[in-house]
Phi, psi and omega in degrees: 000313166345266145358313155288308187327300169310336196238346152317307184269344148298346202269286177319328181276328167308282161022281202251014160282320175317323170294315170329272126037299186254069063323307184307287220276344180284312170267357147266354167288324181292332201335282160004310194240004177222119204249348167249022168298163219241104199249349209192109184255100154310085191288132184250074198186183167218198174066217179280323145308318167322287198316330177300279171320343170266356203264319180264354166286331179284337154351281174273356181065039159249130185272160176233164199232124160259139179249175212216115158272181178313301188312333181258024199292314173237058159281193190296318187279341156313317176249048171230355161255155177329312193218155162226143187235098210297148181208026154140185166326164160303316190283136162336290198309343138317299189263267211274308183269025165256090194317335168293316141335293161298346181251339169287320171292341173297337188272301190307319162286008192082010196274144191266324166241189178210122169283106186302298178093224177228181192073181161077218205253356169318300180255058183241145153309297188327312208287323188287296196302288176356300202293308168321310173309334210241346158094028175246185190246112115348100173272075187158212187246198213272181220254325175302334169274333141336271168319278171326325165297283180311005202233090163307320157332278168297330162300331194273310149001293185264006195236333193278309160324330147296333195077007150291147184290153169214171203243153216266116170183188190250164209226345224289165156236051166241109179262025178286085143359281157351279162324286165334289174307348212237001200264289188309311249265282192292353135324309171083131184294169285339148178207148198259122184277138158200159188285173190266000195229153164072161189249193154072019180078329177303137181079001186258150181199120158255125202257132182255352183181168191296332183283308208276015196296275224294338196277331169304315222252338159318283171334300200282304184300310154338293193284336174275340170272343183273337170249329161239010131096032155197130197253010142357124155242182169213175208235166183184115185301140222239128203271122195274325177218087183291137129251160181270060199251129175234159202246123166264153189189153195237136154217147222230142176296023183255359199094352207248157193223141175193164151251166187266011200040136102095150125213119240239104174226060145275345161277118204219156189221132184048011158080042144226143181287151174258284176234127176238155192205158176196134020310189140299129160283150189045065176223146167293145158276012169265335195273342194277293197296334169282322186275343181300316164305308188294332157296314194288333173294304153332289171325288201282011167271342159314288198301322210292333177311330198263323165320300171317297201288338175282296190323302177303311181320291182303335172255344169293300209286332160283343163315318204280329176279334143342274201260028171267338169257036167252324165288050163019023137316124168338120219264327182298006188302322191325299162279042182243124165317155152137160209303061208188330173253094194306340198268001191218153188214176183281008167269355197243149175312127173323121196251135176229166186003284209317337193264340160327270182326301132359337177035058183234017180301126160277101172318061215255342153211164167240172182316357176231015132122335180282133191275125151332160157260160231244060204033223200276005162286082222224200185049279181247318208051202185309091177266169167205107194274121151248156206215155180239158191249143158254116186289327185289322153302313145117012207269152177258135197251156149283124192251306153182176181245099190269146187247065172204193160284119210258174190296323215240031166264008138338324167274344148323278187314310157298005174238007198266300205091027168216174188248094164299347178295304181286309168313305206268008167277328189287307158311294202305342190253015168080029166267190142283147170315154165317299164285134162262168192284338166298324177283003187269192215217160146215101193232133193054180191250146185204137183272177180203135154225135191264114142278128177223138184307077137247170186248109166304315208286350184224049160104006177062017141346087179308138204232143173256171186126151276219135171258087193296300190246148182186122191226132203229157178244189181217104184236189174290295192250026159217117159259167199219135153233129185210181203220022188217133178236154182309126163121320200280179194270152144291057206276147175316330222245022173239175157283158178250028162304139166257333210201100176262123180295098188242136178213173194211134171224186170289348168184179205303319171325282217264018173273343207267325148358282157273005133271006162247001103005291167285325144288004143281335157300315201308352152230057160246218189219179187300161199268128175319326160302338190058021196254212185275355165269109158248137200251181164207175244211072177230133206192130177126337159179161202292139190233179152278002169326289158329292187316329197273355190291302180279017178251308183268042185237315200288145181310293204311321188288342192280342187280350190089009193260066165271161167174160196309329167288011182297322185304292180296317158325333159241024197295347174289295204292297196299336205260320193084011199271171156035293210271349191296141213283305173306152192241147189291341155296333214256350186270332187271345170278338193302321202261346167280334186285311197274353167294340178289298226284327156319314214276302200301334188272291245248003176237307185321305189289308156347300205276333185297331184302316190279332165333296167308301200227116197269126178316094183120000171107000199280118178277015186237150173289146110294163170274011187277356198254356186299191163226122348305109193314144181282168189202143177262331184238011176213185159296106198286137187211143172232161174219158225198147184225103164240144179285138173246161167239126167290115177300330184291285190248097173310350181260014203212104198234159162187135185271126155284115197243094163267153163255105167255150165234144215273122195236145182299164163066041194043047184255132170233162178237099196238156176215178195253141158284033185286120159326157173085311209288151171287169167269140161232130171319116163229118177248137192236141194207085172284160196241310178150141192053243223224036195205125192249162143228125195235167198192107161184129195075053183076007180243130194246142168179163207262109150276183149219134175234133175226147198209133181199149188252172176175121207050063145097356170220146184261133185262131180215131184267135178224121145230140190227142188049249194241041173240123161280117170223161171206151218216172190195124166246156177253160191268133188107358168226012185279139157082335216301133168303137146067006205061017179229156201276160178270159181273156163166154193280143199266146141289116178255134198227168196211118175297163175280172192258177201311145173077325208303130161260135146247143180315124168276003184194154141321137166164197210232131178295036185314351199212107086023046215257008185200143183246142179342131178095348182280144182276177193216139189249186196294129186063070184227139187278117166263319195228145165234131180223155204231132183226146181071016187056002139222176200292134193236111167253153185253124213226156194294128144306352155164161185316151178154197174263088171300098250199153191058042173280125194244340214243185197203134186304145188116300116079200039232142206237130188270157159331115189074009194267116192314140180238349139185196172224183216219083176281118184274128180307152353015137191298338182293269183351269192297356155290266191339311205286317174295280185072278166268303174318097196267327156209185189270000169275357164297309225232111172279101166249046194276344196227011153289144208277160175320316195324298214277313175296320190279350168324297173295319175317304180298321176289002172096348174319325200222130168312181190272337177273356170094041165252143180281155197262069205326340209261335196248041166247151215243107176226000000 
């Protein structure tokens, strides 16, 4: 069935590709005659999209310009384009968002157009007009559908006027706090703070109540100036059990407008998608053909707005021929420049009547430097209408419209049979779509899973750091896009997507199969046969994998019963606490059983090494070096200390003590220092690179082992099937010969005390909220930092006096880097701290600092005026 399914949805795919085919071949037939076809693109982005888009530009036989920050010096989209151009520092605001910049490299490199991709400089106008001026092609739409769009405000606005549905909130552009408050009020709680500009979950807070508005509504206009570089907001009631479903539409300079039907990403984490999937599930096809329509209705209310503004062009310009023939004017004044014709400047060709009539008038600027649209050749290249669905209601509001390719169009295109990449090379170069709307197609179902460099356990926190090991495969019905290769870093100053995981079936069961299927592989390594079992690999630092494993493992989700609260709504089943079906015994054995399997795989591959290269240089083994190393009067035994961290509970580590012994033919004998625990027999057999065949308790199977070291310890990864562990050795306890430890220097490490705050992630200090010595209550905001463009605040681990405040706004702070503490007051403290003080004539306490008076003051040492209290001084 699999099979017919397949060649089912190739038949379909030939189909509207064939059309595709004579678009193509038809505007490359023009090739000749047209000197502005697009030979040479500058993608103006990085990561997996940069990649994406040169991967179908090489296609097509366009070559390409990567530009580059420091940080990105050997990334992955550097060396998949022709040519590349460093264009500042790491931080965005520097690099990837100075438009100016970018564009001077686009001239410099020849390049004809510029590729936004998404995020970044994709929805600014300014950046559009900026490419048009400089004679280059905007690969999107024009900078006025932009501005509008991208402006949620004016969208919601021009949408409302169409008679799209909209969800009830303020639009306004009086950003007066004030104003804002007295808005939420009448709006009513909850209610979503979100900018007016830019995506991606940034800047959105959702507020319950009146008290938590103003420090939200702060936050938020930051974290939107820091990421898209303007801070508008709007206000919007905020719908308690939503979905999250968008419409994708094409539109072309011929007039034709169309969508690609659906895609459903409500599962979201921090008000960003995770797993996006398309068709939507459990939906009508009546309820599929009203939203498809109501997106295309979206589109053309762009154009339609503009239209009024052509209309107006047009009944001004016959006032003016009116009395230019009652006052016996030249009637060709008609076809003449000159300020009397709004529709024209001295670069555009003479517009006369016929053309008027003709509505073939070109908008081509207005007074604010931003270009129009340009009568009906108008609307897009690559859209995206999105909508919340009210599950309680079933009714769909307008939520807002990005006018770029979104991160999650890969599933589309698998379910379509097209490269949206190539439609929107294919617009910018003045062709028609491929498709007519009858013609688009829907065939199987196709999942997206966002892999990111995070620590779930603490809030899906982003985490940086070198992807020692990362391996992506290549099949027909799973593809991986990514923008990172083994070895490169993971930096604070980006997002911290590594990967998107996309896979495709015949329907929604077996597309859901097969990506969860494909996330229990995604950290193994290449199959040891080197044939079509292929696995993959991410090791160096916490990932979402797991979590996303378990989202597509839950009942609810395989039924298809989502919404943007799913994560919370199960967070007891998805978090792993208390209710988790593995049991804390049943993790431990699982991770003691592969800590053997570790000990057994990592002397094994030792021996095979010194074997290739004999120790001193030598074309002979000793024999101490042999497998089984000789021995005269005993067995060679080693012995490994390793940590494990439980995945199942993040507060839950525990060191494992093996003794192995060494046995012929790569056999070990390993144990535990447990009363009870059994010896287990392990024959270990490397095959190459990180991949064993282990045979134990009668079970034969294929590991991956990855090891790589760092700060003084070796970090070690094992997978075996779709089980994961990870062990930690300190360097310097590996290995000991015999039971006695090699001399080499231990590490000592000492946790920090009590109250001690350290950086929960790398990132840059924007905020401050307090000085050294204030007192604080339990969750009270002390630091706010920003990683990933957006803000994390770090809050009082429990009442007390703050002290040791090390950081400074400005800032940047590493992972784990003390940032204070938090001293808790007690009567003991402060009998310690008096003490010493044998009288108050001792002691000035006219110039004793606060931190010390209110100590004493609780403990009854000092009156209520900071005079000491003679009867309670310890002399």
């Amino acid at each position: 069935m699999a099979s017919l399914a397949l060649i089912r949805r190739k038949i379909i795919i030939t189909r509207t590709t064939l059309s595709h085919w004579h678009v193509c071949a038809r505007a490359f037939s023009n090739a000749d005659s047209n000197n502005n076809r697009i030979e040479k693109i500058l993608v103006a982005n990085r990561g997996e999209i940069a990649c994406r888009i040169m991967r179908t530009a090489r296609r097509l036989g366009i070559q390409t310009v990567a530009v580059y920050s420091d940080a990105d010096r050997d990334s992955l989209h550097v060396a998949s384009a022709d040519e590349a151009i460093r264009i500042g520092p790491p931080p965005a605001r520097l690099s990837y968002l100075n438009g100016t910049t970018i564009v001077d490299a686009a001239i410099r490199s020849g390049a004809q157009a510029i590729h936004p991709g998404y995020g970044f400089l994709s929805e600014s106008a300014v950046f559009a007009k900026l490419c048009e001026d400089s004679g280059l092609t905007f690969i999107g739409p024009p900078a006025s559908a932009i501005r509008d769009m991208g402006d949620k405000s004016a969208s919601k606005r021009i949408m409302g006027t169409a008679g799209v549905p909209l969800v009830p909130g303020y639009h306004g552009d009086d950003q007066d706090i004030e104003r804002m408050k007295l808005e939420a009020d009448k709006i009513g709680y909850p209610v979503l703070i979100k900018p007016t500009h830019g995506g991606g979950g940034k800047g959105m807070r959702i507020v319950h109540s009146p008290e938590e508005f103003v420090e939200s509504f702060l936050a938020a206009q930051r974290e939107a100036a820091a990421s898209f570089g303007v801070n508008t907001i709007l206000l919007e009631k905020y719908i308690t059990r939503p979905r999250h479903i968008e419409v994708q539409i094409f539109g072309d300079k011929h007039g034709n407008v169309l969508h690609l039907n659906e895609r459903d990403c409500s599962v979201q984490r921090r008000h960003q998608k995770i797993i996006e999937e398309a068709p939507a599930p459990n939906i009508s096809a009546d309820f599929r053909a009203h939203l498809g329509q109501a997106a295309v209705s979206a589109a053309k209310s762009i154009v339609r707005s503009f239209r009024i503004f052509i209309l107006l062009c047009f009944l001004f310009r016959l006032r003016s021929i009116f009395l230019n023939v009652l006052f016996h004017k030249q009637l060709n004044m008609v076809a003449s420049p000159g300020k009397d014709n709004p529709c024209q400047d001295k670069r555009t060709k003479p517009v006369t009547l016929v053309s008027y009539l003709g509505q073939a008038c070109e908008v081509q600027e207005t007074h604010d430097g931003i270009s129009n649209l340009q009568g009906k050749n108008q609307l897009l290249c690559a859209g995206t209408v999105e909508f919340i669905v009210d599950t309680i209601s079933d009714e769909f509001y307008f939520m807002e419209m990005n006018t770029r390719l979104q991160v999650e169009h890969p599933v589309t295109e698998m379910i379509v049979g097209q490269d949206l990449v190539e439609w929107q090379i294919l617009v910018a170069n003045g062709e028609a779509l491929p498709l007519s709307q009858s013609q688009v197609p829907i065939s199987g179902h196709a999942f997206e899973a966002r892999i990111y460099a995070e620590n779930v356990q603490k809030g899906f926190l982003p985490a940086t750091g070198v992807l020692h090991h990362y391996h992506v495969p290549v099949s027909s019905e799973v593809r991986v896009e990514t923008g990172v290769k083994q070895g490169d870093t993971v930096s604070m100053h980006y997002d911290p997507m590594i990967a998107k995981l996309v896979v495709w079936g015949d329907n929604r069961a077996s597309a859901l199969v097969k990506l969860k299927d494909s996330l229990s592989k995604f950290q193994g390594g290449h199959g040891p046969d080197g044939g079509d079992k292929v696995f993959r690999n991410v090791a160096g630092l916490p990932t979402n994998v797991s979590f996303i494993l378990k989202l597509a493992n839950h009942g609810a989700f395989a039924n298809g019963n989502v919404e943007t609260h799913f994560i919370d709504n199960y967070k007891e089943d998805l978090f792993g606490d208390g209710n988790n079906s593995v049991s804390d015994q049943e993790a431990y054995e699982a991770a003691r059983h592969n800590a053997s399997l570790v000990a057994a795989c990592l002397i094994e591959k030792e021996h095979f090494v010194s074997s290739r290269n004999p120790p001193g240089g030598g074309s002979l083994l000793p024999i101490w070096y042999s497998s089984p190393p000789f021995r005269v009067h005993h067995q060679a035994k080693r012995k490994m200390e390793l940590e494990w961290e439980n995945e199942y509970d993040s507060g839950s580590s525990k060191t494992m003590k093996l003794t192995i012994t060494c046995q012929p033919a790569g056999r070990y004998l390993i144990e535990t220092e447990e009363n009870g625990s059994p010896v287990l027999d392990v024959k270990a057999s490397y095959v190459k690179d990180r991949h064993f065949r282990v045979e134990a308790g009668g079970v034969i199977n294929d590991v991956n082992v990855a090891v790589y070291s760092k700060d003084q310890t070796r970090h070690i990864h094992i997978w075996q099937g779709s089980y994961h562990h990870y062990f930690r050795e300190k360097l310097g306890l590996d290995l000991s010969e015999d039971g006695e430890l090699q001399h080499k220097p231990k590490v000592e490490t000492s946790a920090n005390p009590r109250g001690t705050v350290v950086a929960p992630m790398a990132g840059l200090v924007v905020k401050v909220l307090v000085e050294n010595k204030t007192r604080v209550e339990e969750g009270q905001p002390v630091i706010v930092l920003e990683a990933m463009k957006m803000e994390h605040v770090v809050k009082a681990p429990s009442s007390g006096y703050v002290h040791e405040l090390q950081v400074t706004v400005g800032e940047q702070v590493s992972d784990g880097s003390v940032l204070f503490s938090v001293k808790i007051i007690s009567n003991t403290d402060c009998g310690a701290w008096t003490g010493s003080i044998k009288s108050h004539t001792d002691y000035s306490f006219t110039v004793m600092s606060r931190f010390w008076q209110q100590g004493l003051y609780l403990n009854g040492y000092l009156h209520a005026g900071g005079q000491p209290n003679a009867l309670n001084l310890i002399t």
